[in-house]
Structures are given as C-alpha cells and as structure tokens.
LUMLOLUM-348899 format. One record per residue (C-alpha): x, y, z; residue number from 0. Coordinates in steps of 0.5 Angstrom, whole numbers, plus 500, padded with zeros to 3 digits. Example, Ala and Ser with C-alpha at 12.3 -4.5 7.8 and 13.67 -1.06 7.14 Angstrom:
// LUMLOLUM-348899
+-----+-----+-----+-----+
!  xx !  yy !  zz ! pos !
+-----+-----+-----+-----+
! 525 ! 491 ! 516 !   0 !
! 527 ! 498 ! 514 !   1 !
+-----+-----+-----+-----+
END
This chain:
// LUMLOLUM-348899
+-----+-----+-----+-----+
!  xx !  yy !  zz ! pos !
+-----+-----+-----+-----+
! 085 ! 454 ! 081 !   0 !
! 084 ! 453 ! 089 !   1 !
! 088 ! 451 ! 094 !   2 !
! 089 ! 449 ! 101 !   3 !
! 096 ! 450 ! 104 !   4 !
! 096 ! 446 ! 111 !   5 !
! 103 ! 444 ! 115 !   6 !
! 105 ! 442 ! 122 !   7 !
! 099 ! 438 ! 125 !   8 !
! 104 ! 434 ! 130 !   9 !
! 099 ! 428 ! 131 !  10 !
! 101 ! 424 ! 137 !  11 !
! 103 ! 430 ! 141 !  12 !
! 103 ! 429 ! 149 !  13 !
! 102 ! 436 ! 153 !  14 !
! 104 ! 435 ! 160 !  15 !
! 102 ! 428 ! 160 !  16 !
! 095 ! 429 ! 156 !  17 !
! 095 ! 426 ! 150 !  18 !
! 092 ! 432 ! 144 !  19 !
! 090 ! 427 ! 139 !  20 !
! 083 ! 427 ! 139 !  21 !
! 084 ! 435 ! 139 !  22 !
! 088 ! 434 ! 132 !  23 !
! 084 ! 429 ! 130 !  24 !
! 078 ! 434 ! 130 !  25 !
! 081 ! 440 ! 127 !  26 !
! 083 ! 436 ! 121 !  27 !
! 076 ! 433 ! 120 !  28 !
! 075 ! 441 ! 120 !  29 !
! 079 ! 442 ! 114 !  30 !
! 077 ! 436 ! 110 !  31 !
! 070 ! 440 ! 111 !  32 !
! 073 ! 446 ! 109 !  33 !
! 077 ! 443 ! 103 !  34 !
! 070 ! 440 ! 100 !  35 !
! 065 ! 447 ! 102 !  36 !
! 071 ! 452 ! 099 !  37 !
! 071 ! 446 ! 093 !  38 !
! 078 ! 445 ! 092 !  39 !
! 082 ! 443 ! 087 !  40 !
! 088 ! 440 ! 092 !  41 !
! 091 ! 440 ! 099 !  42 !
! 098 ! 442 ! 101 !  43 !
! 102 ! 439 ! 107 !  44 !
! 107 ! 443 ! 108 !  45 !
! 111 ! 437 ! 113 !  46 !
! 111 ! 435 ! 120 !  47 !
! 105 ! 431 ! 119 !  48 !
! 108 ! 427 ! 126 !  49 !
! 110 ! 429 ! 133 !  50 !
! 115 ! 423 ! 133 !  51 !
! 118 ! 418 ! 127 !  52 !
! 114 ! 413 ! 131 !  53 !
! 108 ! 416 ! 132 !  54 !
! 102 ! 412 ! 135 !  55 !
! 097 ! 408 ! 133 !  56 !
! 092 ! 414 ! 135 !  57 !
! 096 ! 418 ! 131 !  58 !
! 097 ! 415 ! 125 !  59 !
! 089 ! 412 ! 125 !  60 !
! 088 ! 421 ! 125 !  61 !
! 092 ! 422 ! 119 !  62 !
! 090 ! 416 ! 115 !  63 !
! 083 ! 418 ! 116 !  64 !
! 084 ! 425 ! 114 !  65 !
! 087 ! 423 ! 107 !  66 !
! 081 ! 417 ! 106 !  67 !
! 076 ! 424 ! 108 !  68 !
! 080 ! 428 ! 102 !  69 !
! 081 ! 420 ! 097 !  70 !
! 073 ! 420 ! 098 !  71 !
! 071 ! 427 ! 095 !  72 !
! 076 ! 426 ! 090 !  73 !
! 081 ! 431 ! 093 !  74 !
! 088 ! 430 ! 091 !  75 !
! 094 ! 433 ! 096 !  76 !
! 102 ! 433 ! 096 !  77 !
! 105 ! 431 ! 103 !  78 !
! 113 ! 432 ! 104 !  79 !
! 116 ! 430 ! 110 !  80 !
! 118 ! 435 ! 116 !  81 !
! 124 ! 435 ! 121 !  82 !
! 119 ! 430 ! 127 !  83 !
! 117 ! 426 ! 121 !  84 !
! 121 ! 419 ! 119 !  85 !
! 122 ! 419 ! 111 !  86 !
! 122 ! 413 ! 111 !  87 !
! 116 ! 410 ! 115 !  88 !
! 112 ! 416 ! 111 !  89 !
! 116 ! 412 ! 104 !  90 !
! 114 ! 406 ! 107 !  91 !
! 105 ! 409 ! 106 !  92 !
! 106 ! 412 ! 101 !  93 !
! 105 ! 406 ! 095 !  94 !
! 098 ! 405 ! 099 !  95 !
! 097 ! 412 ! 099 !  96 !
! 097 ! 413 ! 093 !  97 !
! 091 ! 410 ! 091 !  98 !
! 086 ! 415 ! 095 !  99 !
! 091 ! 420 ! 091 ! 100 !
! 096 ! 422 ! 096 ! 101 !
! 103 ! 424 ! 093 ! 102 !
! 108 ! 423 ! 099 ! 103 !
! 115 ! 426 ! 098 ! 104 !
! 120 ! 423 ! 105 ! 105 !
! 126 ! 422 ! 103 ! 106 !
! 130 ! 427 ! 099 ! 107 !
! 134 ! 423 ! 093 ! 108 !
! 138 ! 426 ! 087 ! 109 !
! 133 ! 424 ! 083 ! 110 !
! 127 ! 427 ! 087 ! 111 !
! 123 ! 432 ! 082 ! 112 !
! 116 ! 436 ! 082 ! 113 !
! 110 ! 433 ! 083 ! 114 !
! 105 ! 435 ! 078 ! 115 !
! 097 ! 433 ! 077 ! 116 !
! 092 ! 434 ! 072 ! 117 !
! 086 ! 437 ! 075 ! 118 !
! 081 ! 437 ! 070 ! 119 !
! 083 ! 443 ! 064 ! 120 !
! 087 ! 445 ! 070 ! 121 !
! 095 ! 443 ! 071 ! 122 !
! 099 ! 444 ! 078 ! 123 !
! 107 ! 443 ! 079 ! 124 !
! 109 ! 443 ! 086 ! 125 !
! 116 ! 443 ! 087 ! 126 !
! 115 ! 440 ! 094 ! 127 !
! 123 ! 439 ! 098 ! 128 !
! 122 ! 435 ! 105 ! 129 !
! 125 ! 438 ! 110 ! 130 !
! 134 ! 436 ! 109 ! 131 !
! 137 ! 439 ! 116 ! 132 !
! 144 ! 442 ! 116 ! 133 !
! 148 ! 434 ! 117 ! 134 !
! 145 ! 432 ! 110 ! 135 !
! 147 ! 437 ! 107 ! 136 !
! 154 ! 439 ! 110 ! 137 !
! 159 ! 433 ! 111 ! 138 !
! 163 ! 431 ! 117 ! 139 !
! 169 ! 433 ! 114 ! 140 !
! 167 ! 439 ! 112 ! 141 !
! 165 ! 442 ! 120 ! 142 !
! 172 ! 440 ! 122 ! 143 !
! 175 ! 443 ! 117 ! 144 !
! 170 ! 449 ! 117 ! 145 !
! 168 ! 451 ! 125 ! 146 !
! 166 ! 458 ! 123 ! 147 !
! 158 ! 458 ! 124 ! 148 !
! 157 ! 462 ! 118 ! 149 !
! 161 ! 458 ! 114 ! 150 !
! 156 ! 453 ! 116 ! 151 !
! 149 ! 457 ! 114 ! 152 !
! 153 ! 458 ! 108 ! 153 !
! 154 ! 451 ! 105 ! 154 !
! 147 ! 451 ! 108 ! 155 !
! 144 ! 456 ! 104 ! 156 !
! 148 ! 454 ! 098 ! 157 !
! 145 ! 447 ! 098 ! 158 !
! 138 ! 448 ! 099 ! 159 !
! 139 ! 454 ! 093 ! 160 !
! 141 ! 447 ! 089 ! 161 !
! 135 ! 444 ! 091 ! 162 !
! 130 ! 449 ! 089 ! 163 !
! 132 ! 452 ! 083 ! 164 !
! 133 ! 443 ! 081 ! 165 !
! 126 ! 442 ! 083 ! 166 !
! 123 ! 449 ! 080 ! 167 !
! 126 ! 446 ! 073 ! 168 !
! 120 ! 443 ! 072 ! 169 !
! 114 ! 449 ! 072 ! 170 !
! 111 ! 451 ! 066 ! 171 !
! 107 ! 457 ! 063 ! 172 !
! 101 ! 453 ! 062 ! 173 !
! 100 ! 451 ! 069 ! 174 !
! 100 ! 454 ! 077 ! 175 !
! 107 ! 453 ! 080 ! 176 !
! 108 ! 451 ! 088 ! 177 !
! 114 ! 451 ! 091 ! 178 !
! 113 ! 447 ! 098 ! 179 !
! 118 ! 447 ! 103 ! 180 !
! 120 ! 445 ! 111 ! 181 !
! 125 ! 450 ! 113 ! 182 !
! 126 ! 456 ! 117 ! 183 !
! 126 ! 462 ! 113 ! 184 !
! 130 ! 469 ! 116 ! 185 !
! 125 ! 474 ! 120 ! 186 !
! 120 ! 469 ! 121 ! 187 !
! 117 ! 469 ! 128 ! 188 !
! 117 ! 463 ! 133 ! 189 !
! 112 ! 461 ! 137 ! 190 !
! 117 ! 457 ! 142 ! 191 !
! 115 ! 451 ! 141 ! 192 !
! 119 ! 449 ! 136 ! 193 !
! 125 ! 443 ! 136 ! 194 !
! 131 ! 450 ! 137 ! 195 !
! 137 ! 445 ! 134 ! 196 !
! 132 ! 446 ! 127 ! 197 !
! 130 ! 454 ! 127 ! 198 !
! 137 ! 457 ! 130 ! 199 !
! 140 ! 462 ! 124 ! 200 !
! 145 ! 456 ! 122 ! 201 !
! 139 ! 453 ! 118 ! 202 !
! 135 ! 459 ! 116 ! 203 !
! 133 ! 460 ! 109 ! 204 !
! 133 ! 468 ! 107 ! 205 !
! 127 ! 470 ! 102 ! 206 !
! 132 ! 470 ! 095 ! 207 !
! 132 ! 463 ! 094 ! 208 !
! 125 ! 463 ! 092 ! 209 !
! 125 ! 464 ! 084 ! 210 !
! 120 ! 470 ! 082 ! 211 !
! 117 ! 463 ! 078 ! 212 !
! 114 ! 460 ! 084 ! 213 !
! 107 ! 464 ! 084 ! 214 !
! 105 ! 461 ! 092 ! 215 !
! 111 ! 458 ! 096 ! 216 !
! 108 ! 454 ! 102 ! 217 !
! 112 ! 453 ! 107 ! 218 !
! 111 ! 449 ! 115 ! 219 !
! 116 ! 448 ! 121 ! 220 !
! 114 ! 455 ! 124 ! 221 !
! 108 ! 454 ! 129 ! 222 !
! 106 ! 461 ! 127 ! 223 !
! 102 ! 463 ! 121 ! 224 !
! 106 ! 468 ! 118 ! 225 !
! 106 ! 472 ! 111 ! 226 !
! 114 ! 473 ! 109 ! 227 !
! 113 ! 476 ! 103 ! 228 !
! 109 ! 478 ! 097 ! 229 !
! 111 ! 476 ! 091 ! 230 !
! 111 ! 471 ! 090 ! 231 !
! 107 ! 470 ! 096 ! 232 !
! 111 ! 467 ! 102 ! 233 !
! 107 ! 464 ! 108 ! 234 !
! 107 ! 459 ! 114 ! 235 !
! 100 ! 457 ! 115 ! 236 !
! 102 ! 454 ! 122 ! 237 !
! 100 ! 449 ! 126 ! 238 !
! 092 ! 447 ! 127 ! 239 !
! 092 ! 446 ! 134 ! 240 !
! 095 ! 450 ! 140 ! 241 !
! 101 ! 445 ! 141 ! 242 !
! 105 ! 448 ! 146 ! 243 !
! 104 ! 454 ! 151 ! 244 !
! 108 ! 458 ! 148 ! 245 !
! 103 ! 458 ! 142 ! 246 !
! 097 ! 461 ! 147 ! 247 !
! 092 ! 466 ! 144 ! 248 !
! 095 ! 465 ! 137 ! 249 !
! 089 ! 463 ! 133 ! 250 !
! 090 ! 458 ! 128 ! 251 !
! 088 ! 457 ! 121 ! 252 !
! 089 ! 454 ! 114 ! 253 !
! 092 ! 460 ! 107 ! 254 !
! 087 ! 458 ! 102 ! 255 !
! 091 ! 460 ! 095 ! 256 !
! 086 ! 462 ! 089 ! 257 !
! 091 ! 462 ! 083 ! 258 !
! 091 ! 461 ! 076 ! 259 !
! 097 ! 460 ! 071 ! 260 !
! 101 ! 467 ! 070 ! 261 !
! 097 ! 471 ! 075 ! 262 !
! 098 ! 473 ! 081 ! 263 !
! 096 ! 468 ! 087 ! 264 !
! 091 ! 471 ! 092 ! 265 !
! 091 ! 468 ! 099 ! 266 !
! 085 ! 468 ! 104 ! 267 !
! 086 ! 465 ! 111 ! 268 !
! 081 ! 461 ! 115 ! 269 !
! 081 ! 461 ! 122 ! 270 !
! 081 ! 453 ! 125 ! 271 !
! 077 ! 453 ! 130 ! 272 !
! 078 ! 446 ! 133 ! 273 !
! 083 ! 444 ! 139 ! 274 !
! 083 ! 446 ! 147 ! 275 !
! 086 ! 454 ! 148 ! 276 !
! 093 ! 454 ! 151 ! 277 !
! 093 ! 460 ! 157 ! 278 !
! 099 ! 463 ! 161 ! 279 !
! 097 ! 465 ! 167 ! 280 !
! 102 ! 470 ! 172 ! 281 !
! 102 ! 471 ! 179 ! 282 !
! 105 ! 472 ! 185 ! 283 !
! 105 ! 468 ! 192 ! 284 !
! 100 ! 472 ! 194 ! 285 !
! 095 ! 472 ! 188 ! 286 !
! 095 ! 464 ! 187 ! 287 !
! 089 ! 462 ! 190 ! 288 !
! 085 ! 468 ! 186 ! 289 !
! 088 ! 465 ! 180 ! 290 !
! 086 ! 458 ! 181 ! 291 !
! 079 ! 460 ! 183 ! 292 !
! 080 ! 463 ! 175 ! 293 !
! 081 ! 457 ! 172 ! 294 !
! 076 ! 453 ! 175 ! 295 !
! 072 ! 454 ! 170 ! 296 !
! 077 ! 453 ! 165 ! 297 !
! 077 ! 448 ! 159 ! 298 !
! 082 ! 448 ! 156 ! 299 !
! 091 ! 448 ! 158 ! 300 !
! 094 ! 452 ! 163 ! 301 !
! 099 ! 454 ! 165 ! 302 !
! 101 ! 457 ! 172 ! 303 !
! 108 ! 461 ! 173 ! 304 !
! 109 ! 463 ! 180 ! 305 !
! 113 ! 469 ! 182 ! 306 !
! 118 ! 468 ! 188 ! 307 !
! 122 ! 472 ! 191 ! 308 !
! 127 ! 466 ! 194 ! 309 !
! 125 ! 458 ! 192 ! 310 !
! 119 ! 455 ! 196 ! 311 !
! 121 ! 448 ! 196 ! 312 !
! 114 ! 444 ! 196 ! 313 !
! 110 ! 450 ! 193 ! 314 !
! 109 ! 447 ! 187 ! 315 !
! 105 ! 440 ! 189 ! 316 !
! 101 ! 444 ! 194 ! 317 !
! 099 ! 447 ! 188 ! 318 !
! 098 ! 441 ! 184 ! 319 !
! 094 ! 437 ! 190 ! 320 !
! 090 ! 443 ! 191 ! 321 !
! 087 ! 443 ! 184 ! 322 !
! 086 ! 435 ! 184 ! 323 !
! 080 ! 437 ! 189 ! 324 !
! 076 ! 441 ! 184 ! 325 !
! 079 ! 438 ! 178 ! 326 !
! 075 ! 433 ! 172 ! 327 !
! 080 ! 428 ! 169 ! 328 !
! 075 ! 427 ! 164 ! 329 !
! 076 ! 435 ! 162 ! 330 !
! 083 ! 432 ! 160 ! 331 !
! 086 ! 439 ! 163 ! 332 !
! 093 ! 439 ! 163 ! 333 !
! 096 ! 445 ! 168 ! 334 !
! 104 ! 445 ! 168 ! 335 !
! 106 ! 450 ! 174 ! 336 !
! 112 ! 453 ! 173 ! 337 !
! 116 ! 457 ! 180 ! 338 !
! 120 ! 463 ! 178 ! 339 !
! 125 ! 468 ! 181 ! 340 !
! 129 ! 474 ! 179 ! 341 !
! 135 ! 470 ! 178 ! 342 !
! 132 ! 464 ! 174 ! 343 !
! 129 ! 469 ! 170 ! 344 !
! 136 ! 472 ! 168 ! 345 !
! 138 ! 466 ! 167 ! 346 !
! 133 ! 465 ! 162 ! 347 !
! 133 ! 471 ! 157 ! 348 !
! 140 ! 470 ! 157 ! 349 !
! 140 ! 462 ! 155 ! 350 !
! 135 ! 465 ! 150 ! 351 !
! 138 ! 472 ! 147 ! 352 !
! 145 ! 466 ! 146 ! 353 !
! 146 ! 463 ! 139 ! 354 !
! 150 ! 456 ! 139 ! 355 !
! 150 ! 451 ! 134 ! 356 !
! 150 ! 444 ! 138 ! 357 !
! 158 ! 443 ! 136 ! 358 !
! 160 ! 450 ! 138 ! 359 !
! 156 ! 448 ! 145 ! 360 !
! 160 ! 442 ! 146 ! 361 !
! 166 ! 445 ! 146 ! 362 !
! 165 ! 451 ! 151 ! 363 !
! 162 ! 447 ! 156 ! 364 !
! 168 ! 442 ! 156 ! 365 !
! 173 ! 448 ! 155 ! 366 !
! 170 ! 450 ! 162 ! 367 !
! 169 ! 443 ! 165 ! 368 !
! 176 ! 441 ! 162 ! 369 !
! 179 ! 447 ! 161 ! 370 !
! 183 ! 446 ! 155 ! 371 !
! 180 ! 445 ! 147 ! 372 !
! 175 ! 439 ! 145 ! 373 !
! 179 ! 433 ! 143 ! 374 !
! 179 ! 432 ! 135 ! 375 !
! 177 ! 425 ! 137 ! 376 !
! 172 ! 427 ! 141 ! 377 !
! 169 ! 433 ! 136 ! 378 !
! 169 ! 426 ! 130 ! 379 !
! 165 ! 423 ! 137 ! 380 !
! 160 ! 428 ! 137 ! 381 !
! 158 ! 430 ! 130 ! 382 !
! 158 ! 422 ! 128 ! 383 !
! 153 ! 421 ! 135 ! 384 !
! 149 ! 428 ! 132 ! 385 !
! 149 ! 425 ! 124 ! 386 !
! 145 ! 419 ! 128 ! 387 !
! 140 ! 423 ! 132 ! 388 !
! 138 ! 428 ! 127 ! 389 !
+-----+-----+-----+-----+
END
C-alpha cells in the first residue's frame, strides 16, 4: 500500500501584505500530481488545512479543488483538523466532501473513533486525532487549582494518552495502521513561524504515547519536515510552501509511506517544488545599497535586517521608497525590513530563551505593573477570555 502523508498548507496565508494563495494552490496541484504518478492508494492531511477559521474564498476555491483533483482519480484522503482550522466550519463541508471520498475529522467527541477504508484487497486504519489544545483538555478549575506549568503538561499529556490509546483500539492485524495527529512532539525543531501559544512545552507530546501498533505516525503543526523516530516511523512532513521568513532555505516535501499489514513502514520524501523562496538578507548601514542591488534580480520574498548601532528613525521608508523605483508589483514580491540594535537583540534572545504559559504571563506582568499578585477574579477573567479565543 502506498500513502501520501501532506499537512500545514495554510491557504489564505498573507505574507507582508501578499497574498500566497496562488503559491499554495500550485503546490497542491503538484502533490495531486505526485498523488497519481506515485499511483496512491490514500492521502493524509495532517491538519491546518487553513491559515485562519474564516479563510477566504480563494482559499477555500485552492483546497476544494484539490480534493475534486484527488475525487477524480479515484484517491481517497483522511483530513483532520489543525489548530488554524475551525472544527466546525470543516464539519460543516464534511458531508459534501464525502462523496469525492474525502473523510474529514474536525471536532473531537467522545464517540470519535478511527477511519477505516477498503482499498481494494487492501485495508487501512487511520486513527486520526484533530488538534485538541490544553483548554479543552484541562478545565478552568483545575488551572486554578493547579498553577504549576508541569502539572498543566502533565494533565495534557495524560489526556491526549487517553485519546491515542482510545483511537488505536481499532487497528487490526490484517490491515496497515496509521496514527494521524496535530501536535507538537518533544525535540521537534521550529521553523519560528508557528502560533507559539500552541508549540510552548505545556502542549508537547513525548514519543511514548505513540503505541508500537501504529506502523507510520503522520503528524502536522511543525512547518519543518522532520523525522522524530524510527519505529514506528514518526515524522512531520512540514509545511509545502515557505510561509514565513523563518522557513527560508528550507526545502518542502510531501513522506511517501509504502506499507504493508505487519511489516515495517518505508518512507520516501519527495521534494515540492512550487511556491516563491523566502530569503533573509543582513547588512549593516553601509552594506544596504549592495544588498539592494542583490535583490533586484530576485523573485521571491525577502527579508532585509539592517544592523544599527544607534536607531535611525526614517531609515526604514527610505528603504521602502528606494525600492518601489525598481520594484514590479506584478512579481508579487514582499520585502519586510526589519532595523536591529545590540540592545533589541538582547531583548529578542531573551524573550526567545523564556518560556511562560500564557497565564503564568499574565500574572508577572501585572505583579510588575501592579506590584502585588493577580486577583482571583481577574485570573477566572482571563482563563474564561483565553477558552473563548483558543
């Protein structure tokens, strides 16, 4: 059995103003391209289907027209939800994308179990879990009464142990068994273009939960294609375009899973091609007109972080101004510049090397505003506030 495992395509992505639709919609017509010359039997999304819970119309046109693509060859795929999807909008297609044979997972219920499909002589389980965040999983009582962060990760980890071994109940010896999931797992590496609220310690997985049944785990939410184990396989097959510029000079792919009932899953990656390159570009005062004329020739998404040694106000638009005299709007080219000094930089490594869940933040700064501890009304304010929004 061959199987395509794809995640994080982020329709409706906006870069500094441009719109990378078109970029993702190209790259997705390359994997259905892949999906029919590799002859697969099934494709995997792995969640984040979306940039935002409302995506535009462009993007949704991208994504159904991808799964029309896969519906007309014959090519079944099992989708779960992301962290930048909306459950329920998703839910809501899912009845009408059924019958081009696609099996949409949104919203996590108790009765929620694994997809299987008949491929032929063949048959695959997918135990695929959409993405469930921390405050679904722990409830508000239980952060008031519990404010240490690793009692959080732990009551995390617990309840998403509940859900895997629930979901992997259904595989069989007789088939090929998947475990699908949105999540980040211990020592995957960034790409800093993440939601941090949703890659921080407090929601990490660590390879344990997965059970020796599962013979693939396909996961999605980290943009930067990974392997984090061997057996059973566990790999992150990233994001298919360069979203953000801390993905620059990485190159994206879709896992290939070749598999059979028993035996051990083999995986081959295929690089995507489509989508404009990202590329950060340093200098300092002096170096800024070489480095323009460097990008002049450049089609794709730039980057540009002077150097400074005292702020420049103004720099910045001159910058900006001198490049709309050369630059074609129809290229669609986003340049972002960014002015740095020693002390911003400090500050950036030191914000970077911290790590707070969101309420333990809140209380910090307002003990330094305030100078006395946060209110229990206030702390029942903010975790009801931040259930809403998450």
């Amino acid at each position: 059995m061959k199987l395509l495992h794809t995640a994080d395509w982020h329709a409706g992505r906006n870069l500094r103003g441009i719109e990378r639709t078109p970029e993702i919609r190209a790259a997705l017509e390359e994997i259905v391209q892949i999906a029919k010359s590799e002859a697969v039997d099934a494709v995997l999304v792995a969640g984040d289907i979306y940039d935002m819970p409302n995506p535009s119309a462009e993007a949704e046109n991208a994504v159904y027209d991808f799964f029309l693509a896969l519906g007309e060859a014959k090519i079944p795929s099992v989708v779960i939800a992301g962290n930048h999807d909306s459950p329920q909008r998703l839910e809501s297609v899912a009845g009408l994308l059924s019958k081009v044979r696609v099996h949409l997972l949104g919203v996590v219920r108790p009765d929620l179990r694994a997809t299987q499909l008949e491929l032929g002589d063949e048959k695959l389980v997918v135990a695929g879990l959409p993405f469930l965040s921390e405050r679904r999983l722990i409830k508000a009582a239980d952060l008031l009464q519990a404010p240490d962060i690793g009692e959080w990760r732990q009551k995390y980890r617990d309840g998403m142990r509940f859900f895997v071994s629930h979901l992997t109940k259904d595989f069989r010896a007789d088939a090929v068994n998947i475990l699908m999931l949105h999540t980040t797992l211990d020592g995957g590496a960034l790409s800093n273009s993440e939601y941090s609220f949703h890659v921080s310690n407090s929601y990490c997985l660590d390879p344990q939960s997965f059970p020796s049944s599962a013979q693939y785990v396909a996961l999605g939410h980290l943009h930067k294609p990974q392997e984090l184990g061997v057996a059973p396989p566990v790999q992150y097959s990233g994001s298919i375009v360069q979203l953000d510029f801390g993905e620059a000079g990485e190159q994206k792919r879709v896992n290939l899973i070749e598999v059979s009932p028993g035996k051990p899953a083999q995986v081959r990656h295929i690089p995507v091609r489509a989508g404009k390159e990202l590329r950060n570009v340093r200098c300092d005062l002096e170096g800024i007109e070489r480095k323009l004329e460097e990008l002049k020739g450049f089609t794709g998404h730039a980057k540009l972080t002077v150097m400074l040694e005292q702020p420049m106000p103004g720099l910045k638009d001159r910058i900006l101004n001198q490049v709309k005299t050369w630059w074609n709007p129809s290229q669609l080219f986003a340049l972002e510049v960014h002015l740095e000094n020693e002390e911003s930089q400090a500050a950036l490594e030191t914000a970077t090397q911290t790590e707070q869940h969101p309420l333990e933040a809140y209380r910090s700064f307002y003990a330094e505003r305030r100078g006395k501890e946060l209110p229990i009304d206030l702390e029942r304010a903010f975790i009801e506030l931040f259930d809403e929004k998450m």
